[in-house]
C-alpha positions as CSV (number, residue, x, y, z in Angstrom):
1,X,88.7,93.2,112.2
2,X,86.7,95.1,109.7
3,X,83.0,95.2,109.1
4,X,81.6,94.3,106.0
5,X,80.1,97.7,105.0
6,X,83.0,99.3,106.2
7,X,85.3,97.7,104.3
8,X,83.1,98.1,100.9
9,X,83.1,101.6,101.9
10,X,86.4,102.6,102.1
11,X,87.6,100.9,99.1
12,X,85.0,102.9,97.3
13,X,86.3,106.0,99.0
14,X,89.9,105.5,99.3
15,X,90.0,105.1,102.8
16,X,92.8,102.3,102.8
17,X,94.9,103.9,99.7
18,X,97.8,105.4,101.1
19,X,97.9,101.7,103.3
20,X,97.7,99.2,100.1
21,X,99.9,102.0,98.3
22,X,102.4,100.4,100.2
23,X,102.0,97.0,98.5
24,X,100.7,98.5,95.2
25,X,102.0,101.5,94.4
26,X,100.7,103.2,90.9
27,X,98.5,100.1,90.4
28,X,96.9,101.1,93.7
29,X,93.0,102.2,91.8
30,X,93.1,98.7,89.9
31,X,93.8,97.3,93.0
32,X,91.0,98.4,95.2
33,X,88.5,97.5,92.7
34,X,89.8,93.9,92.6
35,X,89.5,93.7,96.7
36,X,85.9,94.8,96.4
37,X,85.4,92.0,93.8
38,X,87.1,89.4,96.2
39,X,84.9,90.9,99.0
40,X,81.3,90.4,96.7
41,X,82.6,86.9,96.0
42,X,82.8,86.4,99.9
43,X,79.5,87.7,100.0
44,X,78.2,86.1,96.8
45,X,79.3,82.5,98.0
46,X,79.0,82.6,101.9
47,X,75.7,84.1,102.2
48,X,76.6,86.7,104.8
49,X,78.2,90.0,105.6
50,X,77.9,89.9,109.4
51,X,81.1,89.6,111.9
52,X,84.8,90.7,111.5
53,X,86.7,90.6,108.5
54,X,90.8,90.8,107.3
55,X,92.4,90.9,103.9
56,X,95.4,89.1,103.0
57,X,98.1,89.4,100.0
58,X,100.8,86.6,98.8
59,X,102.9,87.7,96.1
60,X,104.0,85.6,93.3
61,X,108.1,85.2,92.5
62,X,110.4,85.5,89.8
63,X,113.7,83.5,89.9
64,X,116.8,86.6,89.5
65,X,119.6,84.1,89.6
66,X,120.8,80.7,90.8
67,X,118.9,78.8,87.8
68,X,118.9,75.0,88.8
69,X,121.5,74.9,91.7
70,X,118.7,74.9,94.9
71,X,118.1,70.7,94.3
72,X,122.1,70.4,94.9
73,X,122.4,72.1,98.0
74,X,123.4,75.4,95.9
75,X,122.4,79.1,96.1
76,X,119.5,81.3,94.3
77,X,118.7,84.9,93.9
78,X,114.8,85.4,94.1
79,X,112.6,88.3,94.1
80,X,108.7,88.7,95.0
81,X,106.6,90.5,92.4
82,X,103.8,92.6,92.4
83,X,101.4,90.2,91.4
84,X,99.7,88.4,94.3
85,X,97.1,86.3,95.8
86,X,94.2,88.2,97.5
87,X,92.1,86.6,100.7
88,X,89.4,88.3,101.9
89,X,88.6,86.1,104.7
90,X,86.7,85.7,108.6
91,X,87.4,83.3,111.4
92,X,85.1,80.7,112.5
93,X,84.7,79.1,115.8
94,X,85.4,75.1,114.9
95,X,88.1,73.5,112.3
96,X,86.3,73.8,109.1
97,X,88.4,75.9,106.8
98,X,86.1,76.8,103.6
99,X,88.1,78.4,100.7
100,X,85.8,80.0,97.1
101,X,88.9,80.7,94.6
102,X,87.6,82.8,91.7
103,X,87.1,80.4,88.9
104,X,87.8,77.2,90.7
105,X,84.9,75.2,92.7
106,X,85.3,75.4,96.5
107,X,87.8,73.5,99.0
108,X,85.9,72.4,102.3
109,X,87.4,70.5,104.6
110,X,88.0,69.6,108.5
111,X,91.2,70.2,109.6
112,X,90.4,68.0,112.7
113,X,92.4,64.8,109.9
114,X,95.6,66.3,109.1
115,X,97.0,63.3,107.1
116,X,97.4,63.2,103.2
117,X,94.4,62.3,101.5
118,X,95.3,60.5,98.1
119,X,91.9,62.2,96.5
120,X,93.8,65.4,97.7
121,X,96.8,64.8,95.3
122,X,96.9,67.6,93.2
123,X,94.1,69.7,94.3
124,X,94.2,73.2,96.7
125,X,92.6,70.9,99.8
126,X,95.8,69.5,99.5
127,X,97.9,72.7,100.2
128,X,95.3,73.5,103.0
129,X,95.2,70.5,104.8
130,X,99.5,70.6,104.3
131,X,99.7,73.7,105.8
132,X,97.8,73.2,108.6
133,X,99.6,70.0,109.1
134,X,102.6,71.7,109.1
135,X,101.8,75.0,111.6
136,X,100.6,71.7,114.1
137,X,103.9,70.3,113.8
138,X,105.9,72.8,114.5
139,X,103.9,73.3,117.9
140,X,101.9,76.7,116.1
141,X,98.1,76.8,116.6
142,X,95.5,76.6,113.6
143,X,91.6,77.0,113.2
144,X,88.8,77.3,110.9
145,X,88.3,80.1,108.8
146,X,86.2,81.2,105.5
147,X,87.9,83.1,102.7
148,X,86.9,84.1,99.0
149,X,90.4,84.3,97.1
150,X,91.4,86.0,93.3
151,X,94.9,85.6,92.2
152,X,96.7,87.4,89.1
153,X,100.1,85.6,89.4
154,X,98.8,83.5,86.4
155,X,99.3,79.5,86.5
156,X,101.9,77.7,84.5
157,X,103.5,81.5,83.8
158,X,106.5,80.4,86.5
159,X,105.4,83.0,88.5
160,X,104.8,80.2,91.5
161,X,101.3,80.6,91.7
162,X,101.2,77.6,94.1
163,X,103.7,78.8,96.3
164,X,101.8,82.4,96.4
165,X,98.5,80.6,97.4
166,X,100.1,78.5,100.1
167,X,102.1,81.0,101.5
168,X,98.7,82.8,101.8
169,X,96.9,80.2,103.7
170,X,100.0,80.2,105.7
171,X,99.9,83.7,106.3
172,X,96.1,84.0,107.4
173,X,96.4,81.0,109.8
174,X,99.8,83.3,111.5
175,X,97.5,86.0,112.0
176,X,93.6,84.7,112.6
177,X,95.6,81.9,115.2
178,X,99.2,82.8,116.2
179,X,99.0,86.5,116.5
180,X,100.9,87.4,113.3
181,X,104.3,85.5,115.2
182,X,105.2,82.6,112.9
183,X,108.4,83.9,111.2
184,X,108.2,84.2,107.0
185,X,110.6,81.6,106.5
186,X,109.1,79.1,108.6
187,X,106.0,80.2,106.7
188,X,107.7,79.4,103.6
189,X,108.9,76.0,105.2
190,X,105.6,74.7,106.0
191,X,104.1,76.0,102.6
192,X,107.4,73.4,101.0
193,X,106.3,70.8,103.1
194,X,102.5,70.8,102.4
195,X,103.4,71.2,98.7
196,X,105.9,68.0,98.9
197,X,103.7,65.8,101.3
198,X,100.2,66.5,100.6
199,X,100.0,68.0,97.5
200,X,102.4,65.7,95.6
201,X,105.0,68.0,94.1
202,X,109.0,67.3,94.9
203,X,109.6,71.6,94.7
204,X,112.3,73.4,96.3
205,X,112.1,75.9,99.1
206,X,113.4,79.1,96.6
207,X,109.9,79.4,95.8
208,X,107.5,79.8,98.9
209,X,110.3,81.5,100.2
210,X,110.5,84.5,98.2
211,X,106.7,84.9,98.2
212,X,106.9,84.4,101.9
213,X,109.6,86.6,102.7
214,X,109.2,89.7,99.9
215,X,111.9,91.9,97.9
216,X,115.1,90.5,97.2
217,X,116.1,87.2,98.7
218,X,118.9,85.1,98.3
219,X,118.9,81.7,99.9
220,X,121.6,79.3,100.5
221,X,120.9,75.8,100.8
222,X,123.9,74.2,102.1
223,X,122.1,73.3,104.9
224,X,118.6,71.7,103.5
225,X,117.9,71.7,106.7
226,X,118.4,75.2,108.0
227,X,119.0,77.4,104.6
228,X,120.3,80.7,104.5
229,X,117.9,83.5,103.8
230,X,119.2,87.0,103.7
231,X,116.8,89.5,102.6
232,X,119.1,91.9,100.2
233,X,118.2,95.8,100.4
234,X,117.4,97.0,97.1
235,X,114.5,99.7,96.2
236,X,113.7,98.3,92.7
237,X,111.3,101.3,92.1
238,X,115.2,103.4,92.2
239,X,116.9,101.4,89.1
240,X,115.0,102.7,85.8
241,X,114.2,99.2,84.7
242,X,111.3,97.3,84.2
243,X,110.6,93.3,84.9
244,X,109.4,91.6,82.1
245,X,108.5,88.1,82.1
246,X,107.7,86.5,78.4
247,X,105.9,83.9,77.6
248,X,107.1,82.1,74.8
249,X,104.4,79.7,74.2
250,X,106.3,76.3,74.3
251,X,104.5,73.8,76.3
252,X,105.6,72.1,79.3
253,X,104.3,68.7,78.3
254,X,106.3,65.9,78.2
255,X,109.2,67.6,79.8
256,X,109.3,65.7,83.0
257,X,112.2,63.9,81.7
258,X,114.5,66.7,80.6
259,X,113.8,68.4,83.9
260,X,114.9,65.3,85.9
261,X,118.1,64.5,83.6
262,X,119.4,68.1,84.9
263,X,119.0,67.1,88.5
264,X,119.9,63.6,87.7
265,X,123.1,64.7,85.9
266,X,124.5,66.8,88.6
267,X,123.7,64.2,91.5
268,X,125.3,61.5,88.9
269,X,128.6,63.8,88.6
270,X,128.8,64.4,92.2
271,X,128.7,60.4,93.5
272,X,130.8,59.5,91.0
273,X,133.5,61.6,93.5
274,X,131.8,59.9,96.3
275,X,129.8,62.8,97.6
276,X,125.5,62.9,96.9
277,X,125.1,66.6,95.9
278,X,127.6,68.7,94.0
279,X,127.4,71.2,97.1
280,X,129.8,68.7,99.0
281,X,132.3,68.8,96.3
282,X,134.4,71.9,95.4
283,X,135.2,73.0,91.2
284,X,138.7,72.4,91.6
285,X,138.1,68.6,92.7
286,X,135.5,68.3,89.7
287,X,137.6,70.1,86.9
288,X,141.0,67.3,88.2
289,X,138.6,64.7,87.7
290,X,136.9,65.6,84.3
291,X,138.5,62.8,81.8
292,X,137.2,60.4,84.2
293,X,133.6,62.1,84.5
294,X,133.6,62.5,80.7
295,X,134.4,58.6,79.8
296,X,131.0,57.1,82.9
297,X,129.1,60.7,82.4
298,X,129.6,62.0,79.1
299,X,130.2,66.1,78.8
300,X,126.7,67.3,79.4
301,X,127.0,65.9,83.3
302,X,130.5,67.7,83.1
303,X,129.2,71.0,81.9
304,X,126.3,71.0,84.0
305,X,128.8,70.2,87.0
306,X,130.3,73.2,86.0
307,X,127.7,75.3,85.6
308,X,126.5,74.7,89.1
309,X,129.3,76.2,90.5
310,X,129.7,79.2,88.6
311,X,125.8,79.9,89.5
312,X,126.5,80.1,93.1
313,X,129.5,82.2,92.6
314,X,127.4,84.8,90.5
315,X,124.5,84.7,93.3
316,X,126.8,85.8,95.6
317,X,128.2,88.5,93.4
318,X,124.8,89.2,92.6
319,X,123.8,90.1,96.3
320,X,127.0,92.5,96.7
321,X,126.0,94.6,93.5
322,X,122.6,95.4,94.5
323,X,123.3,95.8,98.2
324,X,126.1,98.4,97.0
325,X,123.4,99.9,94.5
326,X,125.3,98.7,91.1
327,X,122.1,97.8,88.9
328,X,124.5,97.8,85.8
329,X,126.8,95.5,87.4
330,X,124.1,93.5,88.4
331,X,122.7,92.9,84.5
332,X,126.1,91.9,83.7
333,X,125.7,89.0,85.9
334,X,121.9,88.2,84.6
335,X,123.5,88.1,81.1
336,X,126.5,85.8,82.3
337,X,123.9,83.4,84.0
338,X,121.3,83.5,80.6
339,X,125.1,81.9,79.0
340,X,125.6,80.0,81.3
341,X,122.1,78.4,81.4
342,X,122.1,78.1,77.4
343,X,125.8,76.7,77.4
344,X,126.8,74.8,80.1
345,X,123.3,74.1,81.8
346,X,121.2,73.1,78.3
347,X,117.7,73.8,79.6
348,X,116.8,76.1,76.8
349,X,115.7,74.1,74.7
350,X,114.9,70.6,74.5
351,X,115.5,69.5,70.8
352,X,112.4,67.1,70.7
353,X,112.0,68.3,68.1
354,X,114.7,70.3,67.3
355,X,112.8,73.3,65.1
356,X,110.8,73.9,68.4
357,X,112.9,76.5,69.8
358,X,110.4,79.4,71.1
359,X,112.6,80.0,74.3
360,X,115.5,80.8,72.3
361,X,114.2,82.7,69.9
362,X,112.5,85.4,72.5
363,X,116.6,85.4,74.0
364,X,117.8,86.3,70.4
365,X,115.1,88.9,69.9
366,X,115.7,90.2,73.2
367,X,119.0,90.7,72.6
368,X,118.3,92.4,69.4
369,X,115.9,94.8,70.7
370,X,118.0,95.5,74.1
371,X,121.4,95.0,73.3
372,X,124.1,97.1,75.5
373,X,121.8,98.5,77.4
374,X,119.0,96.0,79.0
375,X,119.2,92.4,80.2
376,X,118.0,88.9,79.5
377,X,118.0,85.2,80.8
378,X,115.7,82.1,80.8
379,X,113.3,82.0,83.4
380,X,112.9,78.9,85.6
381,X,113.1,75.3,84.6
382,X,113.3,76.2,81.3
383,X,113.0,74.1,77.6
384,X,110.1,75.9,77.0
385,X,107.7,78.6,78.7
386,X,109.2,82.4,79.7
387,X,112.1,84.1,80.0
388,X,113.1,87.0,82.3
389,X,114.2,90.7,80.8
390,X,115.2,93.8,83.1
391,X,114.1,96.4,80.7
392,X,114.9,100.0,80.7
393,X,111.8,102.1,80.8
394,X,112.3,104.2,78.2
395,X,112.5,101.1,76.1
396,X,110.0,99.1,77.5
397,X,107.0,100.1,75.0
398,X,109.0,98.9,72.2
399,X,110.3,95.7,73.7
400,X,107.0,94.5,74.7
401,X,105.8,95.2,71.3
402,X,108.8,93.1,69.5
403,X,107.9,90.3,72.4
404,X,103.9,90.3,71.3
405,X,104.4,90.8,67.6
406,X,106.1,87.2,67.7
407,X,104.7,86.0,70.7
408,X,101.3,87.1,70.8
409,X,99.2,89.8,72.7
410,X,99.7,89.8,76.7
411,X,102.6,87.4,76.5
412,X,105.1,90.2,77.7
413,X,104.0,90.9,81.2
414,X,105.4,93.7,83.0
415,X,106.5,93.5,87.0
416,X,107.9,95.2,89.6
417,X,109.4,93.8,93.0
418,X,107.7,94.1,95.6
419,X,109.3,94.5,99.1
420,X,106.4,92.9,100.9
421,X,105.7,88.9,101.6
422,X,103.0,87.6,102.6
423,X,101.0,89.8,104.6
424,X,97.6,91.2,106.2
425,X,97.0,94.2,104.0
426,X,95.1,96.3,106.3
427,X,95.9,97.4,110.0
């Protein structure tokens, strides 16, 4: 625990840099400054400086590979980034948990009721109460706690800012009440589970867990049950490549459908063999059964069928390059999965209507302004929103100025991965 004073202190004086270096690198200066901002908002809203203090980080997440497989059972290649949410936050002595976001009015609530609350729905009280609900169930201790929060993994940029903020409510109840012993993936489980139950969301685990767990992950989810996590061992900061994510400025709106015909279409192809998910099928008893899938399902099912299975092939070969250190041979495979997600997959764009195509016009300049050398893909759910580029660095000033000149200034944002989940940033 740290005093007040003190901690002010040495941020000012660089007391903790060579510590939050670790989680920060280069961007360490900009860094402190923002924890001392987090820390006046503490004192700014809570009234007091006395008593013990911690600071906490949760890193957003950036989909590598694996692009719609993880609701069928499938396998995806994640990565934690450098942008994060920040806690500065003190323990209390009952069950009222207080949270002051920057820019968002406060969550206060009693974690004594840990059932949904339908005025919840939607709303960060939800993720809290969820969380808690979730450490109780799976026999781990909880308590009350204040905390002043800022976050830079920006909303709606499909950077998971949900999952970074859950995972860090997760992460400060593991240390204020468990003794830092809840493991990151059952972190990332409870953070799923409070986003599905309380908050109202159906999402996946691929994205609490790679904020939970940090660096490369790839997860396998034949087992929904028990998945797969294996954290792969690659030093990003070695590969000569930047991680840009660009916002292409297509809105999300009205998209529910088109995001649930991918699922939908999948699930359909798979029980028309008789199985529920296309993981319980193999590509060889899909591609003898395609003139019968093509007359109930029509080709899009068929294709996305197909592309399912070549996803999970390439996150496995994705894993193997970078644990070997082949970055080169690892672009090849983002490029193959960018096809395969525009081809096979069709969740570039949505054709409502059809001269609305931002997400595949920032592929096609991409490719101009990087080809042979960079790589590119969409990014997420797609139909609209970002896309993913790994840019070489000596290219990056130029990229990012072809990206804003069509896509507007700040739209190209630049990221590294970091190795680090969620975590208490000071020992």
């Amino acid at each position: 625990m740290i005093q007040y004073d003190t901690l002010i202190e040495g941020l000012n004086h660089g007391a903790y840099t060579s510590r939050l270096a670790v989680f920060y690198a280069e961007d360490t200066p900009r860094q402190e400054k923002r924890l001392i901002q987090t820390a006046q908002l503490f004192s700014d809203f809570f009234g007091h400086t006395k008593g013990g203090f911690e600071l906490f980080s949760a890193p957003g997440r950036s989909e590598i590979c694996g692009n719609h497989t993880d609701h069928n059972r499938g396998k995806v290649m994640a990565a934690a980034i450098n942008l994060d949410a920040v806690a500065v936050a003190k323990k209390r002595d009952d069950l009222r948990i207080t949270v002051k976001s920057a820019g968002h009015e406060p969550d206060d609530i009693y974690v004594s009721d840990l059932t949904p609350s339908e005025m919840e729905t939607g709303r960060s009280a939800a993720m809290i109460r969820g969380v808690c609900a979730g450490f109780v169930e799976r026999g781990c201790h909880i308590g009350g706690f204040e905390a002043a929060t800022m976050s830079d993994v920006l909303g709606g940029s499909g950077l998971s800012s949900s999952a970074a903020f859950e995972v860090l409510i997760g992460t400060i109840l593991n240390h204020f009440y468990n003794d830092g012993q809840v493991p990151p993936l059952v972190i990332a489980q409870i953070a799923q589970y409070a986003e599905n139950r309380f908050f109202g969301k159906p999402s996946g685990l691929m994205d609490q867990t790679a904020c939970s767990v940090g660096g490369f992950v790839r997860i396998d989810f034949g087992d929904a049950a028990r998945p797969v996590v294996e954290k792969v061992d690659f030093d990003f900061d070695t590969c000569g490549h930047a991680l840009c994510v660009v916002d292409s400025g297509g809105s999300h709106a009205n998209l529910t459908e088109d995001y649930g015909l991918v699922r939908g279409e999948m699930e359909a192809a798979a029980r028309a063999l008789g199985k529920s998910v296309l993981r319980e099928l193999s590509l060889k008893a899909v591609l003898a059964e395609i003139p019968g899938l093509r007359e109930t399902l029509g080709d899009r099912a068929v294709l996305r069928a197909l592309h399912f299975f070549a996803e999970n092939e390439r996150v496995d070969r994705m894993a193997a390059a970078l644990a070997r250190g082949d970055f080169e041979a690892f672009k090849s495979i983002i490029l193959e999965s960018g096809r395969s997600s525009f081809m096979y997959n069709q969740n570039v764009y949505t054709g409502k209507p059809p001269q609305e195509q931002p997400v595949s016009l920032a592929l096609a300049l991409s490719e101009t302004a990087l080809g042979g050398r960079g790589a590119w893909r969409v990014h997420g759910g797609g139909f609209a929103g970002t896309i993913q580029a790994f840019v070489p660095l000596d290219m990056l000033e130029g990229y990012r100025g072809a990206m804003e000149a069509v896509f507007g200034p700040g739209s190209c944002y630049v990221l590294r991965v970091r190795a680090q989940g969620g975590s208490k940033l000071l020992d």
